[in-house]
Phi, psi and omega in degrees: 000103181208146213246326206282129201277331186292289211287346168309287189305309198306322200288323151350284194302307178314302195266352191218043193284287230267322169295327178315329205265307175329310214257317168322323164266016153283164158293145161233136120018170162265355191258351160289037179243306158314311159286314173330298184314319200269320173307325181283333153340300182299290180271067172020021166305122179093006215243125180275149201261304178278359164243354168076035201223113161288146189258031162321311226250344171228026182265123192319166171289328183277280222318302205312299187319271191331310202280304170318290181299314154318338226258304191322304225259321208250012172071047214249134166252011204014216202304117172332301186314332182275285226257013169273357167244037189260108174287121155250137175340285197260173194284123198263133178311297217224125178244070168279142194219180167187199180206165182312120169295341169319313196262030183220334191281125182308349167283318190270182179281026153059032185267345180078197168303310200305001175258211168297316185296024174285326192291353151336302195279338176280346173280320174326313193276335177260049282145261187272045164262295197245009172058020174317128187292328161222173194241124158230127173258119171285070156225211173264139217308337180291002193258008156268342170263205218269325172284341197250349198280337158295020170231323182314295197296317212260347192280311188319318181290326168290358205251332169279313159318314194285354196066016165289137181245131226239138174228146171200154199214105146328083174261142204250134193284308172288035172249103063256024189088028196216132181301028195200153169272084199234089175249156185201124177295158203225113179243103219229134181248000000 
């Protein structure tokens, strides 16, 4: 589930090269640029959050085509708020999620759920809806400290209603082979 358009296409290229290249290359028509739009449209694909406005609507005719077919190609349910009332079809192994970090970071506006990291709670409802055999949660290391870990605790408690039993650790990017001092919590349900 993902909205960001550059990252749409990479995961595409990266994970789907050969179907991707298969749909890229037919022709399309003019009103299929239109339906792409609307269907990407539909799932808040492309959609800038801070100026609320999409970014679709200016977009080249070769992009739209890349992002339509990536979207297609990699199963992209685009915004969680859309796709948390999404039955998916096969059974899913692995649920990776995270929420903006900004609104956790000492660096950022501290806003908590009550910011942008509120799409945390829109993965709850497609959590239980669709039952993932385990859940891994991704952030920053401040969503464990002292301003944010109630909220941290309360999320642990829904992911336990739901019938998870939830373990997280702080891991430092360099005790693993990477050249930066990087902690980030780790939650694996």
């Amino acid at each position: 589930m993902e909205v960001d358009c550059d990252a749409i296409i990479s995961s595409a290229l990266i994970h789907e090269y050969d179907k991707f290249n298969e749909h890229y290359n037919k022709e399309w028509v003019s009103n299929q640029y239109e339906q792409a739009k609307e269907w990407l449209k539909s799932r808040n694909i492309g959609f800038d959050f801070e100026k609320g406005k999409s970014k679709l609507d200016k977009m080249s005719k070769d992009k739209l085509k890349q992002l339509y077919i990536a979207s297609v190609c990699t199963r992209n349910y685009g915004d969680i708020s859309s796709a948390n009332k999404v039955k998916i079809k096969d059974e899913i192994d692995l649920f990776t999620y995270s929420s903006p970090c900004t609104s956790f970071s000492i660096a950022g506006k501290q806003a908590g759920l009550s910011g942008a990291s509120g799409l945390l709670l829109e993965c709850e409802k497609f959590i239980e809806i669709n039952k993932p055999k385990f859940l891994l949660l991704e952030n920053v290391k401040n969503l464990v400290g002292k301003k944010f870990i109630k909220d941290f605790e309360n999320w642990l408690k829904i992911l336990d209603t739901l019938g998870y039993n939830s373990y997280y650790e702080v891991l430092n990017a360099k005790n693993f082979g990477v050249p930066q001092n990087r902690e980030r919590v780790f939650c694996l349900s």
